[in-house]
C-alpha positions in Angstrom: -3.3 13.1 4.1 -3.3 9.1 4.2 -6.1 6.7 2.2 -7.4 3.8 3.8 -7.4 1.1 1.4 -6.9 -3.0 1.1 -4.1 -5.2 -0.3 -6.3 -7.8 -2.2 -3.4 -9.8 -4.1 0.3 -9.9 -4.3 2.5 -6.2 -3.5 5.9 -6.5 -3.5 8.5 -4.2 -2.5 12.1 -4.2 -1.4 13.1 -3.2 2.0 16.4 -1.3 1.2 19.0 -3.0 -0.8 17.5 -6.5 0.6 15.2 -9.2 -0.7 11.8 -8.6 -1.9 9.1 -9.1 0.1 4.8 -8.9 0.2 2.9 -6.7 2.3 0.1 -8.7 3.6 -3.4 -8.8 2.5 -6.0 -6.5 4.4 -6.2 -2.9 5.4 -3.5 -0.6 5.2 -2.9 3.3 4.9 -1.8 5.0 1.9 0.4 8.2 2.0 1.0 9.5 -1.8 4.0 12.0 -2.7 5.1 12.9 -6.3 7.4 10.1 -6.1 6.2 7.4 -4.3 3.3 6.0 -2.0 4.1 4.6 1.9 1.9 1.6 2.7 1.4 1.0 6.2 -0.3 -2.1 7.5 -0.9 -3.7 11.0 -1.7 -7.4 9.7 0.2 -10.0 9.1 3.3 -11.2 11.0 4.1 -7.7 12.5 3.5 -4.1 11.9 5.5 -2.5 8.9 5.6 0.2 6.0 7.3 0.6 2.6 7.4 2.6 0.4 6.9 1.4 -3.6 7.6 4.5 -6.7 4.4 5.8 -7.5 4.5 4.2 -10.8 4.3 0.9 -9.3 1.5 1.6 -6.7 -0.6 3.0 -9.8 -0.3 -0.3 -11.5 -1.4 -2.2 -8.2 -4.2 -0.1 -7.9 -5.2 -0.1 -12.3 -4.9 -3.9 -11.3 -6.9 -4.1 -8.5 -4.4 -6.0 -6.3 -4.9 -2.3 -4.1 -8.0 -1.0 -3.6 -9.0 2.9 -2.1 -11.4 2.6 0.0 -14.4 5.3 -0.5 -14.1 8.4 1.8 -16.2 8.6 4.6 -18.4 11.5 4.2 -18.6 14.1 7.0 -21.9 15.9 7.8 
């Protein structure tokens, strides 16, 4: 199941054996698996996704730099 959440700050990732790039500010969706969390975003220059090792996404998000947003309650 995916999050919704925000990228408030600098993410960086690596697209395959490439250079490093940001994902742009604003909202994205977050997919979590033991090892890592997809980002997906439709902002910024062009659609994209990557995918960060889960240690690093829990250090964006203990920094703030991602932020969950709260679930929407169903009723």
């Amino acid at each position: 199941m995916s999050q919704a959440a925000h990228i408030h700050g600098k993410v960086e990732y690596r697209q395959g054996e490439g250079a490093i790039r940001c994902i742009p500010r604003g909202p994205c969706e977050v997919q979590l698996s033991a090892l890592d969390a997809t980002i997906s975003w439709t902002g910024g220059e062009a659609p994209g996704s990557a995918a960060l090792p889960i240690a690093s996404y829990r250090t964006y998000v203990a920094q703030r730099v991602i932020r969950l947003d709260a679930p929407v309650a169903r009723g």
